[in-house]
C-alpha positions as CSV (number, residue, x, y, z in Angstrom):
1,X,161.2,185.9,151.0
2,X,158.0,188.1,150.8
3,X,156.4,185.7,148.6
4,X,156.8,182.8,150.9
5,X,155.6,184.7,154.1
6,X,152.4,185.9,151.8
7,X,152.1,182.1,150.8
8,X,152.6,181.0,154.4
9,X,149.9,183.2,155.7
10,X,147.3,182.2,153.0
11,X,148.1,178.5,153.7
12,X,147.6,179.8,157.5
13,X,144.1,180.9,156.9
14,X,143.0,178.2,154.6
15,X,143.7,175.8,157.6
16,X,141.4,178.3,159.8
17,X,139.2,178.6,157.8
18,X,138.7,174.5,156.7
19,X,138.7,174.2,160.9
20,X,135.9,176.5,161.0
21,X,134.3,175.2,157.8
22,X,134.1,171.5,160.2
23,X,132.7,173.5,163.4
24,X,129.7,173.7,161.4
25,X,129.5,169.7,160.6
26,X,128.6,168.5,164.4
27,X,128.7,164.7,163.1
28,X,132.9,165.6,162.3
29,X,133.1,166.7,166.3
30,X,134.2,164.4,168.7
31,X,134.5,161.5,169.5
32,X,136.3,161.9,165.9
33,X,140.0,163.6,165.4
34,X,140.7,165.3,162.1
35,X,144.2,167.2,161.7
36,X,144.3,169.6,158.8
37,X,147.4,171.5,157.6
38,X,148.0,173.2,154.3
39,X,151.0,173.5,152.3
40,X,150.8,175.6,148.5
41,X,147.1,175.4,149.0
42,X,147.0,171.7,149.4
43,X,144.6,170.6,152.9
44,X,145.8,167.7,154.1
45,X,143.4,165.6,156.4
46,X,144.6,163.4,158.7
47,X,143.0,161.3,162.2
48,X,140.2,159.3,161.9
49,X,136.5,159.2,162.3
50,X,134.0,156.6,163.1
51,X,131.8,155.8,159.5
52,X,133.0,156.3,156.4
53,X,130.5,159.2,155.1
54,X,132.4,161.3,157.4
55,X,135.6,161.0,156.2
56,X,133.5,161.6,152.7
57,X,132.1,165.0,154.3
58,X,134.8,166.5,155.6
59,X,136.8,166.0,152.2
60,X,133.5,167.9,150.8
61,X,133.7,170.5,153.3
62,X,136.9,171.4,153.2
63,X,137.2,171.5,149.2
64,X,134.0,174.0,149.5
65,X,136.5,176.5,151.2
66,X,137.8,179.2,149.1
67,X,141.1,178.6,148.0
68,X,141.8,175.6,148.4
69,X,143.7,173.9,145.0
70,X,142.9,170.1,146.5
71,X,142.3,167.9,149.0
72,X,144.7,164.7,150.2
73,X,143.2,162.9,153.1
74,X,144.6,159.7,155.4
75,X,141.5,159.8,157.2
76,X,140.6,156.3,158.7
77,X,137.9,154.9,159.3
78,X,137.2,153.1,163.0
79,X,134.1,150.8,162.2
């Protein structure tokens, strides 16, 4: 049980920490909507943006963040 609390928690602050890693990227604000959740140290993006480098970028950014394992993204693209 104490392992999957101590797992839950990292996956916790890998999610902060990729949300905070994308506060940094203005061009990933609004009027685009990325969701990311982490499960075993796997980010999963999800929403959509409005040019394809973004969607490019924020896989970038958030594969910079430390420990992250890999990125899985169903961002789409509006234009």
């Amino acid at each position: 049980m104490a392992a999957y609390f101590d797992r839950f928690l990292s996956d916790h602050k890998i999610t902060a920490n990729v949300q905070a890693a994308f506060d940094r990227y203005p061009e990933l604000g609004e009027p685009n909507s990325i969701s990311v959740q982490t499960l075993n140290h796997v980010v999963y993006l999800s929403g959509g943006v409005s040019q394809g480098t973004m969607r490019e970028t924020a896989e970038s950014v958030a594969l910079k963040v430390k420990g992250v394992a890999r990125v899985e993204d169903t961002i789409y693209v509006t234009k």
